[in-house]
C-alpha positions as CSV (number, residue, x, y, z in Angstrom):
1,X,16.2,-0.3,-21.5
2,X,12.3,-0.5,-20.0
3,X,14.5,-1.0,-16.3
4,X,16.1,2.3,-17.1
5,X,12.7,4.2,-18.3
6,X,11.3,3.0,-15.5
7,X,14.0,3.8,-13.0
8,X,13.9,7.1,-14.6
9,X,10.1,8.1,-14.1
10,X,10.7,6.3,-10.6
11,X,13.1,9.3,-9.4
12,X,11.2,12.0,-11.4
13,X,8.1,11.3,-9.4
14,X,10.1,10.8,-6.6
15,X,11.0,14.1,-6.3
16,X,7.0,15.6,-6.9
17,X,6.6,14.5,-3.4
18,X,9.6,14.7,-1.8
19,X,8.8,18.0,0.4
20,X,5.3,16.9,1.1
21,X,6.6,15.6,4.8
22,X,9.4,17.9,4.5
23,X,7.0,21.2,3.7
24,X,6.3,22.1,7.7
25,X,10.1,22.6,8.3
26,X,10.3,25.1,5.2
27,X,7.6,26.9,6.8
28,X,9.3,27.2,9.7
29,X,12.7,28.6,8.8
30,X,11.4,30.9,6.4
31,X,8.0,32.0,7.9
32,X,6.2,30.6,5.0
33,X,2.3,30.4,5.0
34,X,0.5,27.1,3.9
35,X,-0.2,29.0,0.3
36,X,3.7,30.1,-0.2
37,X,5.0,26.6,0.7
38,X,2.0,25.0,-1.5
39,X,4.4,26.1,-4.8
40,X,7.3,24.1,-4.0
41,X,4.6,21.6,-5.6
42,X,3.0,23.9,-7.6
43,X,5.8,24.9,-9.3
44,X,7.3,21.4,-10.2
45,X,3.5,20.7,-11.4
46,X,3.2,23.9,-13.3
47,X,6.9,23.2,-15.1
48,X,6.1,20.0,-16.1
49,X,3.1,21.2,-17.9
50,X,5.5,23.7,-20.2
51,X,7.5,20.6,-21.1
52,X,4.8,17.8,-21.5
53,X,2.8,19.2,-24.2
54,X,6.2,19.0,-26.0
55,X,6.7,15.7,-25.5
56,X,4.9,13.9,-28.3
57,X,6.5,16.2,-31.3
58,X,10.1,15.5,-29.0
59,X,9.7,11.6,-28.9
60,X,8.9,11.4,-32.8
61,X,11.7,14.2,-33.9
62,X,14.6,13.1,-32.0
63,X,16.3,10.0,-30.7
64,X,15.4,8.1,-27.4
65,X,18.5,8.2,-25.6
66,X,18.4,11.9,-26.3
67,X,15.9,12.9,-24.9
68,X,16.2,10.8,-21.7
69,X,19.5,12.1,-21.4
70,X,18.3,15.6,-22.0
71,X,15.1,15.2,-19.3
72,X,17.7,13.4,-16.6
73,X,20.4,16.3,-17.0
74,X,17.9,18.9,-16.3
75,X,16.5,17.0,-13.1
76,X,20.1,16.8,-12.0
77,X,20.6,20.2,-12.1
78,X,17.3,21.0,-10.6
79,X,18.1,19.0,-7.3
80,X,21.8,20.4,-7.2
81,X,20.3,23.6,-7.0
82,X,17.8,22.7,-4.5
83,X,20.3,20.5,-2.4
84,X,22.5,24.6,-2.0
85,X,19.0,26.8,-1.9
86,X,19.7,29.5,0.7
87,X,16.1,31.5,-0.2
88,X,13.0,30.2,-0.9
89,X,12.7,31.6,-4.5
90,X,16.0,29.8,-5.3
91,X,14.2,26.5,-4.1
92,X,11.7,27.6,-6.4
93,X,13.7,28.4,-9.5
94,X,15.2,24.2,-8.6
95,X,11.9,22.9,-8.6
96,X,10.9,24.7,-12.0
97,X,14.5,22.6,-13.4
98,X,13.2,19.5,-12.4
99,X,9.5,19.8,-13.5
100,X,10.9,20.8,-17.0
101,X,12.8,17.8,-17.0
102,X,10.0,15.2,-15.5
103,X,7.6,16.2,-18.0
104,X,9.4,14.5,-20.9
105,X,10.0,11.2,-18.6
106,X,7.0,9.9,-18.1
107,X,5.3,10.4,-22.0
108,X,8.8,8.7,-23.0
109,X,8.2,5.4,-20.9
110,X,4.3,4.6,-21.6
111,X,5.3,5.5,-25.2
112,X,8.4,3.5,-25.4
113,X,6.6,0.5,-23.1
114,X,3.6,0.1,-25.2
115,X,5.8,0.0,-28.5
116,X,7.4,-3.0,-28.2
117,X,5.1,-5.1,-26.2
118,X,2.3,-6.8,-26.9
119,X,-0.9,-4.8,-27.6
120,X,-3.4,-8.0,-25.9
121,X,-1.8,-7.0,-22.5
122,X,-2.1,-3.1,-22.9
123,X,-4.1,-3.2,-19.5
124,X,-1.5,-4.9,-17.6
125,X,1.5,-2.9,-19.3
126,X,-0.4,0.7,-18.5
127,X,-0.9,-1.1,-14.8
128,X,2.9,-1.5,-14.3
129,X,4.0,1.7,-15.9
130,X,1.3,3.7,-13.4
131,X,2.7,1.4,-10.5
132,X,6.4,2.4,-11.3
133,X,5.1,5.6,-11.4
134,X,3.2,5.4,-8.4
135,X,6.0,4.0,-6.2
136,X,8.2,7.2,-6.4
137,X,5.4,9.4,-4.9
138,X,4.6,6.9,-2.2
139,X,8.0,6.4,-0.9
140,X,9.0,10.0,-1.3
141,X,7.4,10.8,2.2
142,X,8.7,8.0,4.2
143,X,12.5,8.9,2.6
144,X,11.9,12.6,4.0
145,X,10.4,11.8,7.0
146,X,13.7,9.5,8.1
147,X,15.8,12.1,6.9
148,X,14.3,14.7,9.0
149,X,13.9,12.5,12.3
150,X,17.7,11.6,12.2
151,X,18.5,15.3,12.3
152,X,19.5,16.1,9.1
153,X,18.8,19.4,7.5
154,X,15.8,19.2,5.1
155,X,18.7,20.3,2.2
156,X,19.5,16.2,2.3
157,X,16.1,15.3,0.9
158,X,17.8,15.8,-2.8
159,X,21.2,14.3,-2.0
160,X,20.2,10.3,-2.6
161,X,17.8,12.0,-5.6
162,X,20.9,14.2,-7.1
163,X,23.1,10.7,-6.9
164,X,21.0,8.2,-8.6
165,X,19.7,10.4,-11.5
166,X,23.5,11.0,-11.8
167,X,23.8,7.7,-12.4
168,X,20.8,6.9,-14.7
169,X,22.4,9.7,-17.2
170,X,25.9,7.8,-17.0
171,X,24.2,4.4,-17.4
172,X,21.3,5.9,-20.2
173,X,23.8,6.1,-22.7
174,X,24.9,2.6,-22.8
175,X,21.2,0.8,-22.7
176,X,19.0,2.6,-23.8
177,X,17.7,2.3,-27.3
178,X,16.8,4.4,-30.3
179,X,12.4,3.5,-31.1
180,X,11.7,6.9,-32.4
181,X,10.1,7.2,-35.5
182,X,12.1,10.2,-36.6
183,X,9.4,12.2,-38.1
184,X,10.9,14.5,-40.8
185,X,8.5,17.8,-39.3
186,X,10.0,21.2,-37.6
187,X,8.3,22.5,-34.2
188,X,5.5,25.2,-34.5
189,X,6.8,28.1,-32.4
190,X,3.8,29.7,-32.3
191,X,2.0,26.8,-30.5
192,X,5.3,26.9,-28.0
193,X,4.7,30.3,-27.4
194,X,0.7,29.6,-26.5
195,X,1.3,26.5,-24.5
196,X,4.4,28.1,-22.6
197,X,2.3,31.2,-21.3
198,X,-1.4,29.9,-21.8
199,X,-0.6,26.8,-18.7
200,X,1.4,28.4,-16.5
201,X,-1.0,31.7,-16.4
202,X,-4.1,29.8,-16.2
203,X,-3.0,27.5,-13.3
204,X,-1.2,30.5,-11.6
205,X,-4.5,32.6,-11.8
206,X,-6.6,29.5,-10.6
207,X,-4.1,29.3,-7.4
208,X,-4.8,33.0,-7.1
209,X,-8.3,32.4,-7.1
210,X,-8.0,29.7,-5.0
211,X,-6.4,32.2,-2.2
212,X,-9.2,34.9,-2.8
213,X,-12.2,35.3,-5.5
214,X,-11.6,38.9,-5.4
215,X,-8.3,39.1,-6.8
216,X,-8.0,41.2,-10.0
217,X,-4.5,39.7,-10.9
218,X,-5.9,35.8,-10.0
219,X,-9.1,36.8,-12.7
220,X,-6.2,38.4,-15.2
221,X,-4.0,35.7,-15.2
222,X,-6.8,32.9,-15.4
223,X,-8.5,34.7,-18.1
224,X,-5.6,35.3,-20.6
225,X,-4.2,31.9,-19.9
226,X,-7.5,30.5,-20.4
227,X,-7.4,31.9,-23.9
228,X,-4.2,31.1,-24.4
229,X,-4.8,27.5,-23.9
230,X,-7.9,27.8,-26.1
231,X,-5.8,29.3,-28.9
232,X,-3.8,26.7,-28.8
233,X,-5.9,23.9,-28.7
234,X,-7.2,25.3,-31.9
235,X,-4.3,26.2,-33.5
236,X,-3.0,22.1,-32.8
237,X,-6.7,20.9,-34.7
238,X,-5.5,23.3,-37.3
239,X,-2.1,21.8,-38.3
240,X,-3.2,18.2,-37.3
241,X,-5.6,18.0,-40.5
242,X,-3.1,20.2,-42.5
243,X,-0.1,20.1,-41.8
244,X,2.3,23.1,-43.2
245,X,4.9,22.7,-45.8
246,X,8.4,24.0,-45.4
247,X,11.3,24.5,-48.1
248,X,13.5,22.8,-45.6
249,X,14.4,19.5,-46.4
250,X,15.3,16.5,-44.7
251,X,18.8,15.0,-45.9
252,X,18.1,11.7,-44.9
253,X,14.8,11.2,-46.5
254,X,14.9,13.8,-49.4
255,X,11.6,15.0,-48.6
256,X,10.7,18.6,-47.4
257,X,10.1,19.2,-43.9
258,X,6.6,20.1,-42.8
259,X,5.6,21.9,-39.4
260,X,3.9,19.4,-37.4
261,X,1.4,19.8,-34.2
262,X,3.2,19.8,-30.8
263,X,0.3,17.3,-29.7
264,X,-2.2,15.9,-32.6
265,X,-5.7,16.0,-31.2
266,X,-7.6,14.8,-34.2
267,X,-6.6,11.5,-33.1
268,X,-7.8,12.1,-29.2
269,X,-11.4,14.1,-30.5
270,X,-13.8,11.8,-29.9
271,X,-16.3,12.4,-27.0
272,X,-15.1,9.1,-25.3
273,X,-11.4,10.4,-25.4
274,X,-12.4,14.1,-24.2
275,X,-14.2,12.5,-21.1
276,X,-11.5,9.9,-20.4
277,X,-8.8,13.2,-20.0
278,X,-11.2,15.0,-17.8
279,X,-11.6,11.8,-15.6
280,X,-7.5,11.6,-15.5
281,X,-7.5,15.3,-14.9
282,X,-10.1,15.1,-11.5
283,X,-8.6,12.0,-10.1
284,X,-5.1,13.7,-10.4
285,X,-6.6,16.4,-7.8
286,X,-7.8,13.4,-5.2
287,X,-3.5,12.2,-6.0
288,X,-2.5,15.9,-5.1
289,X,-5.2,16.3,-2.0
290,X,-3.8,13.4,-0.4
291,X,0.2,14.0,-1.5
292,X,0.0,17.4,-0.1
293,X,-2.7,18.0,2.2
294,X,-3.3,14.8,3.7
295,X,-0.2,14.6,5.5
296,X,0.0,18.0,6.6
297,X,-3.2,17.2,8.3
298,X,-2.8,14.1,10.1
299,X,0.6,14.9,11.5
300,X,-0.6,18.2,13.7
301,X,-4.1,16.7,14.1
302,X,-3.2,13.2,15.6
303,X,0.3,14.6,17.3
304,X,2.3,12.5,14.9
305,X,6.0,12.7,14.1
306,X,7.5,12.6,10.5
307,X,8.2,9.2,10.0
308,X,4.3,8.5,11.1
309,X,3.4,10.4,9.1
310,X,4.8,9.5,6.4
311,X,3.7,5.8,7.1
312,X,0.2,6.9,6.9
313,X,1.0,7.9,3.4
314,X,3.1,5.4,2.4
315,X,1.6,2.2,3.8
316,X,-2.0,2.9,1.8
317,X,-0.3,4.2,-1.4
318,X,1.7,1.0,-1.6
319,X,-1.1,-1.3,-0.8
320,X,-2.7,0.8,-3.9
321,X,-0.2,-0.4,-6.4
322,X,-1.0,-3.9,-5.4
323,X,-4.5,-3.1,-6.5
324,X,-3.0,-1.5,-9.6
325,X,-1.7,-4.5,-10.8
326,X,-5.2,-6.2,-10.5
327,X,-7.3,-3.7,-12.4
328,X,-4.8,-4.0,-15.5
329,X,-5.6,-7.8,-15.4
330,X,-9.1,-6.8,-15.4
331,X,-8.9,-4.7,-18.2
332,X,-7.3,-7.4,-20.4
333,X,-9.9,-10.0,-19.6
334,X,-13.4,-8.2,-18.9
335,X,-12.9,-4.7,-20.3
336,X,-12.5,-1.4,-18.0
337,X,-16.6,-1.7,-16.3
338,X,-15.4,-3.4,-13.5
339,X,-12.2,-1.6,-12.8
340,X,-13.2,2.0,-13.3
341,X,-16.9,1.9,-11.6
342,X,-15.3,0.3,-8.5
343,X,-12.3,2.5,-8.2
344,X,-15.0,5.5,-8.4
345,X,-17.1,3.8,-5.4
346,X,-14.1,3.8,-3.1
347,X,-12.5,7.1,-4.1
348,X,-16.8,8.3,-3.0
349,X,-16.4,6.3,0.2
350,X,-12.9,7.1,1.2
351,X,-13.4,11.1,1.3
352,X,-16.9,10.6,2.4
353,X,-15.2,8.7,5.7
354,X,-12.5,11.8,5.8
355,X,-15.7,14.0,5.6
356,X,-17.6,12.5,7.9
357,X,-14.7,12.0,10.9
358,X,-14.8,14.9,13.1
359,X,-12.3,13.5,16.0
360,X,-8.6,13.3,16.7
361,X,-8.7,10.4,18.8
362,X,-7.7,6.8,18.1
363,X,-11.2,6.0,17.1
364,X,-10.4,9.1,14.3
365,X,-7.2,8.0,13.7
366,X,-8.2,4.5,12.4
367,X,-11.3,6.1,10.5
368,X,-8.8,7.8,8.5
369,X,-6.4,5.1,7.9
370,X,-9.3,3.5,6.7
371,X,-10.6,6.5,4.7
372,X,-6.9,6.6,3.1
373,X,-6.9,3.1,2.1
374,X,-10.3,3.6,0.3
375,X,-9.0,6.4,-1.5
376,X,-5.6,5.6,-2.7
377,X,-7.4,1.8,-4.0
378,X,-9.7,3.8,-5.3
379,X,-7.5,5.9,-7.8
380,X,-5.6,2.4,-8.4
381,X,-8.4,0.8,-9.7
382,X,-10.1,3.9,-11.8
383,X,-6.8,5.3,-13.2
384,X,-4.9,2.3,-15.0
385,X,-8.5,1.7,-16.4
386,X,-9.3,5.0,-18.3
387,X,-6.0,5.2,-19.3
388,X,-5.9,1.7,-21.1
389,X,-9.3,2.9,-22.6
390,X,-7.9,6.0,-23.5
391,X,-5.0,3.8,-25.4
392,X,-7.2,1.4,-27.2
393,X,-9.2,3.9,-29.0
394,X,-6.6,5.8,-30.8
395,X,-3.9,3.1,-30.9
396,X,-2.2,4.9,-33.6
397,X,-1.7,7.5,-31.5
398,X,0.3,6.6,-28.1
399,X,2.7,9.3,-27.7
400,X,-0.1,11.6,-28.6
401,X,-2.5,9.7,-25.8
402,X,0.8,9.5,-23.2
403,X,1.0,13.3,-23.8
404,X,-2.5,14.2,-23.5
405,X,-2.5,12.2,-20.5
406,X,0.2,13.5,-18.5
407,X,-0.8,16.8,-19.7
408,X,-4.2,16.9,-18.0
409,X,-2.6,15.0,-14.9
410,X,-0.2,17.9,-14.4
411,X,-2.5,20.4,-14.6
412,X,-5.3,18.8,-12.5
413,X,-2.3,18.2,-9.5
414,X,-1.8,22.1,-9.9
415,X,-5.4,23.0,-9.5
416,X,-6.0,20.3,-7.1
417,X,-3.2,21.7,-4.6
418,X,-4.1,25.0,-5.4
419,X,-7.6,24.8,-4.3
420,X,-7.6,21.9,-1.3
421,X,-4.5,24.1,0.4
422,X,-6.6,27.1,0.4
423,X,-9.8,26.0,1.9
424,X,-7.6,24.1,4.2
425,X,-5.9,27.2,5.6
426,X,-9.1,29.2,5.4
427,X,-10.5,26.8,8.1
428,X,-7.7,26.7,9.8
429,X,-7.4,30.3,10.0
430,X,-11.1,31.0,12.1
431,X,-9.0,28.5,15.0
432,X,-5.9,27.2,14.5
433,X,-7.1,24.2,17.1
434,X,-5.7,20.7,16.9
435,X,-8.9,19.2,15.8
436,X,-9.9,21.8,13.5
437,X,-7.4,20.3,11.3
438,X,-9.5,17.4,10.9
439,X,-12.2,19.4,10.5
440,X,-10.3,21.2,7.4
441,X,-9.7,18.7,5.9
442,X,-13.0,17.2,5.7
443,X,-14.1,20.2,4.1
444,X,-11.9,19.9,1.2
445,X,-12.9,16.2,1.4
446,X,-17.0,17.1,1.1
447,X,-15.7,18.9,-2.4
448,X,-14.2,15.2,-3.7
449,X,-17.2,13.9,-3.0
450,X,-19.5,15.8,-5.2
451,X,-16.8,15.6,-7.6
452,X,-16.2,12.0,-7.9
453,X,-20.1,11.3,-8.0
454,X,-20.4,13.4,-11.3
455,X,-17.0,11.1,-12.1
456,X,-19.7,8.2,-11.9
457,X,-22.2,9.4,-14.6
458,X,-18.6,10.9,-16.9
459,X,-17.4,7.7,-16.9
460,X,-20.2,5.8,-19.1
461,X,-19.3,7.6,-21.7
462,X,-15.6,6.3,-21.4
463,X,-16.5,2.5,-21.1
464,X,-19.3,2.3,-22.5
465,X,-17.5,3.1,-26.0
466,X,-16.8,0.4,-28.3
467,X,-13.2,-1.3,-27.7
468,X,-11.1,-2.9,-30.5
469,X,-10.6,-6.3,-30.1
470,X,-8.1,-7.9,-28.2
C-alpha cells in the first residue's frame, strides 16, 4: 500500500517538472515569451491549490482507494490531453487536469504514512515521504532532457507519465487499503466556492503583478482573491469550533450529519504552527526558483545542451535527498535546532554564491554547481524539519497539517515562479547577452537572500516551541 502512495506522489510530482528542461522548445514553436511559458507551471501549481484545501474533509469522508483512484484518473487524463495538445491553451487546460488530480496525492500519502507507523520516528517518516516526493521533481528534467536530445518531439515527455499512472490506477485497486476515518459530515459549499475563486485569483493577480505593478487587472484580481481567501479562512475557524447540524442522517451510524470545515484550523492556530506554514510557503519559492528558473539560466548562459542541463538539476537535487534522510534522523534524536538553522545557512549561502557570480566561464560554471548544491541541501535539511515540527504540535490533526502544508507549498511555488520569471526576463530584456543571464539570475537570487535571512529570526518561533515527548 505505502509502495503504491508513494509511487503515486512519485509520478504526480514528476509531472510539476517535467517541462522545466522541455519549456525553451515550447517557446519556440509557439513564439511564447518567458511569462506565457511560466503557466505550464503555474497552472499545474495554481490547480493543485483548488483541490488541496479539499483534501483533508476528502480523506476523512470517503474511502482511501477512492480517492487515489479518483486523483490518478484525473492525472491520466490530464497527460493524455497533453501528450495530443496542438495549441498552447489546450496544453494548459492538461496541466489544470493534472494539478487537480496531484493535489489530493500528496495529503493522502503523509496522512496515510504517519497513521500507521510509529509516532517516535515521525522525523524519519516525514524525511522519506518528502524524499519520495522529492525524487519526481529531480528526475523530471533529466527524463525530458534525454527525450529531447534523441529527437523526439517534446509531446513524448507525457507518454512514460500517461503509462505508469495507467498502471498505478489498475494496480490501486487491488493494494491499497481503506484507513479513513469516515467522518459522518457533508462539504460546506460555500467555503468551495471561496477557496475555488479566492487561490486561483490571488495567485493569478500576484503573476500579473509580477509582470507589471501597474496593471489594473493584476491589482483586481489580487485584491478580490485576497479577500476571498480571507473569507474563507474565517469562515473555516467558524465551523471548526461549531460545527453545523444537518437533518441528513448517516445510515450507518444513525447520527445526523453535520457540515464540517474543508480544513480545521483551530487545531493549526498557534503562533508556532502559523510561522512553521509561512517557512514551508518561502522555501517552496527557493524549490520553484531553482525548478524553473535555474535551468533556463544555466543552459543559454554556459552553452549547455538539455541533457546538461538537466544534470545540473538533477545531480544536486538528488544529493539533497540524501541529506533529507539525515535531518529526519536528527529530528528524532535532538529535536528540529540543528536541522532547520543549518538548512537556512546554506539555502543564505547557496543564492548568495548565485548572487555574487557574475561570469559564464568555467570558473562560473563550478561556482554555481557549488551554489546549487548549497541550496538544494539547504531546503533538505530545513523542510523535513518544520514539517515534523509542524506534525508534533497538533498530532491530532495530520490530514489537517498534510493539508495545510501542501496548501501553502502550492501557493508559495506559484508566487515563487511568478515573480523570479519576471525579474528574470526584465533583465534579460535591457540585453539579451549570454552573460546577462547570469546576471538575471543573480538578481532574483539577491531577493532569496534577504528572504531566507528573515527565515532565520521566523524560525525561533517554530523550534523553539515546546515538543511533545517522544
Amino acid at each position: 500500500m505505502l509502495g503504491v502512495l508513494m509511487a503515486s506522489a512519485f509520478f504526480c510530482l514528476f509531472n510539476e517538472t517535467l517541462l522545466s528542461v522541455g519549456n525553451n522548445v515550447v517557446m519556440k514553436q509557439w513564439h511564447l515569451s518567458y511569462n506565457a511559458v511560466q503557466w505550464t507551471m503555474t497552472a499545474f501549481l495554481v490547480s493543485m491549490s483548488l483541490s488541496v484545501p479539499m483534501a483533508a474533509f476528502v480523506i476523512r469522508r470517503r474511502s482511501t482507494p477512492w480517492v487515489l483512484a479518483t486523483a490518478l484518473a484525473l492525472i491520466v487524463v490530464g497527460l493524455a490531453i497533453d501528450a495530443v495538445s496542438p495549441v498552447f491553451p489546450m496544453l494548459i487546460v492538461g496541466r489544470v487536469v493534472e494539478g487537480f488530480g496531484a493535489g489530493f496525492i500528496t495529503p493522502l500519502l503523509f496522512t496515510s504514512t504517519l497513521s500507521i507507523t510509529d509516532p517516535h520516528h515521525r522525523g524519519i517518516v516525514t524525511a522519506v515521504c518528502g524524499i519520495v516526493c522529492g525524487l519526481g521533481p529531480s528526475l523530471a528534467p533529466l527524463y525530458s532532457g534525454v527525450i529531447l536530445d534523441v529527437g523526439l518531439n517534446w509531446h513524448w515527455l507525457f507518454a512514460v507519465p500517461l503509462c505508469v499512472c495507467a498502471l498505478l490506477l489498475a494496480v490501486s485497486t487491488y493494494t491499497v487499503s481503506d484507513i479513513s476515518p469516515h467522518a459522518g459530515s457533508i462539504p460546506d459549499h460555500l467555503s468551495i466556492v471561496e477557496s475555488a475563486v479566492g487561490f486561483p485569483l490571488a495567485i493569478a493577480g500576484i503573476d500579473s503583478l509580477a509582470i507589471s505593478w501597474v496593471s489594473r487587472w493584476g491589482w483586481a484580481m489580487a485584491i478580490v482573491g485576497v479577500g476571498f481567501c480571507v473569507t474563507w479562512v474565517k469562515r473555516q475557524l467558524l465551523l471548526s469550533s461549531s460545527p453545523v447540524t444537518t437533518d441528513r442522517i448517516d445510515p450507518e451510524t444513525g447520527e445526523r450529519y453535520v457540515i464540517a470545515p474543508l480544513l480545521n484550523l483551530r487545531a493549526l492556530s498557534s503562533v508556532p504552527v502559523w510561522c512553521g506554514l509561512l517557512l514551508v510557503l518561502l522555501i517552496q519559492m527557493a524549490n520553484m526558483c531553482l525548478s524553473v528558473v535555474y535551468p533556463m539560466a544555466v543552459q543559454p548562459a554556459f552553452g549547455l545542451n538539455s541533457v546538461q542541463s538537466s544534470l545540473m538539476l538533477m545531480a544536486p537535487l538528488l544529493f539533497s535527498q540524501l541529506c533529507a534522510a539525515a535531518s529526519g534522523r536528527l529530528f528524532d534524536r535532538i529535536g528540529p535546532r540543528v536541522s532547520v538553522f543549518s538548512g537556512f545557512t546554506l539555502l543564505i549561502l547557496g543564492f548568495l554564491l548565485f548572487a555574487l557570480n557574475k561570469s559564464a566561464d568555467r570558473v562560473g560554471l563550478w561556482t554555481t554547481v557549488v551554489a546549487a548544491v548549497c541550496a538544494f541541501v539547504g531546503v533538505a535539511f530545513a523542510t523535513p524539519g518544520i514539517e515534523a515540527t509542524l506534525f508534533a504540535l497538533a498530532p491530532s490533526a495530520t490530514a489537517d497539517v498534510s493539508t495545510a502544508v501542501q496548501t501553502v507549498m502550492q501557493v508559495g511555488g506559484a508566487i515563487g515562479t511568478a515573480v523570479s520569471m519576471a525579474v528574470f526576463q526584465s533583465v534579460l530584456d535591457s540585453n539579451p547577452l549570454r552573460v546577462l543571464y547570469v546576471d538575471a539570475f543573480g538578481d532574483v537570487s539577491w531577493i532569496l537572500v534577504v528572504l531566507y535571512a528573515l527565515c532565520m529570526m521566523i524560525a525561533y518561533f517554530v523550534v523553539a516551541s515546546p515538543q511533545p515527548r517522544r
